[in-house]
C-alpha positions in Angstrom: 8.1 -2.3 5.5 11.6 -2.7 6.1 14.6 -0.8 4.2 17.6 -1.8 4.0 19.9 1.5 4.3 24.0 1.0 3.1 25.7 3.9 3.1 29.6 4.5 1.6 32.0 6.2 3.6 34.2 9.2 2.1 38.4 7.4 2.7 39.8 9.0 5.8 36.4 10.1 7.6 37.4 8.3 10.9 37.4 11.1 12.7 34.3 12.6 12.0 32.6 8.9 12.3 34.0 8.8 15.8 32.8 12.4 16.6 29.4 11.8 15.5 28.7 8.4 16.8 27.0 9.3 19.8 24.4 11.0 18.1 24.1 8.5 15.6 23.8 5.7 17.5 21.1 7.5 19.6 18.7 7.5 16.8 19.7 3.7 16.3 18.7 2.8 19.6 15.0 5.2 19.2 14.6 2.8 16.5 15.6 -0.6 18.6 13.2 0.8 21.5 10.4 1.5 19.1 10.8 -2.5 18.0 11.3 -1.1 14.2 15.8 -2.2 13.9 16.5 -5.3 12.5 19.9 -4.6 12.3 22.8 -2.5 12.2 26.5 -1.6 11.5 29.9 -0.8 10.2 31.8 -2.2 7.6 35.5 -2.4 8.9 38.1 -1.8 5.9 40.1 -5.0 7.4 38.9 -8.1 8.8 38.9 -7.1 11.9 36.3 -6.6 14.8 38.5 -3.3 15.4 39.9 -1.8 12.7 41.4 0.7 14.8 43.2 3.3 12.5 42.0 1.3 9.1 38.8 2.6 10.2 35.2 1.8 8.2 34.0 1.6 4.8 30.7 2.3 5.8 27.0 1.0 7.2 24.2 -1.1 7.1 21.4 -0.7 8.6 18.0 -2.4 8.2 15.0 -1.2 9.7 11.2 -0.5 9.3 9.7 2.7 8.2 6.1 3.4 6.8 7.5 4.0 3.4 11.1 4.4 1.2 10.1 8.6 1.1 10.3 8.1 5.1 13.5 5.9 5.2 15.0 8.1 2.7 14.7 11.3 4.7 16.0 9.2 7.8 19.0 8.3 6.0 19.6 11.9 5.1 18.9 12.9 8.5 21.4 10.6 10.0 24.8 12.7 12.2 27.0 10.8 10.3 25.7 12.4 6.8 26.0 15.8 8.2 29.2 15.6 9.8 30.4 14.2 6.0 31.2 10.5 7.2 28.6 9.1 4.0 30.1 9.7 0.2 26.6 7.7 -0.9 23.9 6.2 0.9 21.2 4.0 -1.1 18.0 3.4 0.4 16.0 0.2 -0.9 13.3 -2.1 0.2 14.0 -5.4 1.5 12.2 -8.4 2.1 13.1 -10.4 5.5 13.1 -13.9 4.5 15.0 -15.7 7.2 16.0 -16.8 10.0 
């Protein structure tokens, strides 16, 4: 099923975002060559493809795991948790309806 996976960043967590990113989009693109990401990314805190400085809010990413226990302990898995980038994260089933 798929999961639809938004996490909240802690204000001023550029930094560690930008140091972990690597990492976490490595695990991002396991997912994409496993065919189980439907999507992903940032939310910029302006309207802006860059941000720059403004930095992120936080993520969404949507992908397809063999239950919520499993998405759950991805989320908490994730580089950017660890590094202390997420304040929250909520992990909830979703429903692809279209395109």
């Amino acid at each position: 099923m798929w999961f639809s996976i938004v996490a909240k960043d802690h204000p001023g967590s550029l930094d560690k975002r930008l140091a972990a990113r690597p990492a976490h989009l490595e695990r991002l693109h396991a997912l994409q060559r496993e065919g189980r990401l439907l999507l992903a990314g940032p939310f910029p805190a302006i309207e802006s493809e860059d941000p720059g400085p403004a930095g992120f809010t936080g993520s969404l990413i949507v992908a397809e795991f063999p239950s919520l226990a499993e998405a759950e302990a991805w989320a908490a898995a994730d580089p950017f948790a660890a590094a202390g980038v997420y304040a929250a994260v909520e992990v909830r089933p979703f429903r692809k309806t279209l395109p």
